[in-house]
Structures are given as structure tokens and as C-alpha cells.
Residue, then its C-alpha position, 0 to 999 in steps of 0.5 A: x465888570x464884577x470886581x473880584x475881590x467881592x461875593x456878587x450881591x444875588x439880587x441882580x439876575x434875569x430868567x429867560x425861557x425860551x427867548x422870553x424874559x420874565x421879571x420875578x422876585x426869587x429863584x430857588x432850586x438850583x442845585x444837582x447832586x450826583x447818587x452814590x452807588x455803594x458797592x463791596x467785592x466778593x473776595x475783598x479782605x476789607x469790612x468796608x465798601x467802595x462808593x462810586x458815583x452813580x446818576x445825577x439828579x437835578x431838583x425842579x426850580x421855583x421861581x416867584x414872580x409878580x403878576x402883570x396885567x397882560x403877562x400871559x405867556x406862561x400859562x401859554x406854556x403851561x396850557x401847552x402841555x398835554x399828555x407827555x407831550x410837553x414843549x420843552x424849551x430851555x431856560x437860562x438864569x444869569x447872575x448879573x453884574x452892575x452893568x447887567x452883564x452875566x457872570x454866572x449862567x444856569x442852563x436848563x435843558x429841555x424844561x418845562x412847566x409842572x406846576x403853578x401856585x396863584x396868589x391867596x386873594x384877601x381883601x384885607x392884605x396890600x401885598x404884591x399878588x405873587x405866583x409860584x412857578x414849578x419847572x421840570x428839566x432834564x439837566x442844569x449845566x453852569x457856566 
């Protein structure tokens, strides 16, 4: 169990989509924003508007991942989406404590793939091949 007296180390997580778990070096994109809506009365004796809350906006999410030999089931996905018509499957990021219990979960609702980036390829780099994901959703809920 996460000792509360200390910030959780953001190494330690798992992505699932879809009842699919994938291994992947970084996650980025998780955060939501609510817009302002400005607004002034006619008949208000202030030189100043009122700001309201207004629609929420969620960011895509990037993932990183290593390629595998075999791991073809994103592009599975990927391949999937044809002309608004994705299928869209809900994606959840948990935080993980030491005993690989989540303790923090994202939820994305109603996602799907928008975009991959494959690896350069040069003959004189011995880095990991690595691969940009781009998720389209529709909501992020934390719990």
C-alpha cells in the first residue's frame, strides 16, 4: 500500500484499452480544461464581466511504446477506423503502487486511434524502436 506521506514515483503504471494491456515507456496528454465564457449584462453598472464556466475540452493522449515482434493488436485498431466510424473503446491509465495495485486511474471514454508515428530507422543508432500513439476521446474521468 502507498504510503501517504510521500508523492507516487510516476514510473510505475499500466495502460489498458480495451481489456488489452500494452507496455509503453511514457504517457502524456492527461489533462482537461473547462472554457470560460465572458459575459456582461446590459444594464450592469460594473466596467467588468462576469466569467462563467462553459464546455470542457480534453486533450488527445500520446503514448510511447517499444516495438514488439508480433504486438500487432493497435494497428488491429487502428486499421478499424474507417470514415466516422471508429470503434471506440474505453481506455484506462492507472498509477500504480509498489504492490501494482492502482491508486490513481484515468478513464478515457469512448476512445480511439487517430494517429501513429513509427520509429526513425538509421543503421548507425542502437536505440529501442519506439512509436508514437495518438488517442482521440471523448471524456477523461479520474478516480
Amino acid at each position: 500500500m502507498a504510503d501517504a506521506n510521500y508523492p507516487l514515483p510516476g514510473f510505475h503504471f499500466s495502460v489498458d484499452f480495451g481489456g488489452t494491456i500494452i507496455n509503453c515507456s511514457e504517457v502524456s496528454g492527461l489533462d482537461m480544461e473547462v472554457e470560460v465564457i465572458e459575459y456582461r449584462a446590459g444594464d450592469d453598472q460594473t466596467f467588468s464581466t462576469q466569467k462563467m464556466s462553459g464546455l470542457k475540452k480534453f486533450s488527445d493522449i500520446t503514448i510511447k511504446k517499444g516495438i514488439f515482434a508480433g504486438d500487432q493488436e493497435y494497428y488491429s485498431w487502428f486499421n478499424e477506423v474507417a470514415m466516422n466510424t471508429p470503434t471506440r473503446k474505453d481506455v484506462t491509465i492507472s498509477l500504480l503502487d509498489e504492490a501494482h495495485a492502482p491508486v490513481m486511474t484515468w478513464k478515457l471514454l469512448n476512445a480511439w486511434p487517430k494517429k501513429v508515428d513509427s520509429p526513425d530507422l538509421k543503421s548507425d543508432d542502437n536505440s529501442v524502436a519506439v512509436e508514437t500513439i495518438e488517442i482521440a476521446h471523448e471524456g477523461l474521468t479520474i478516480a
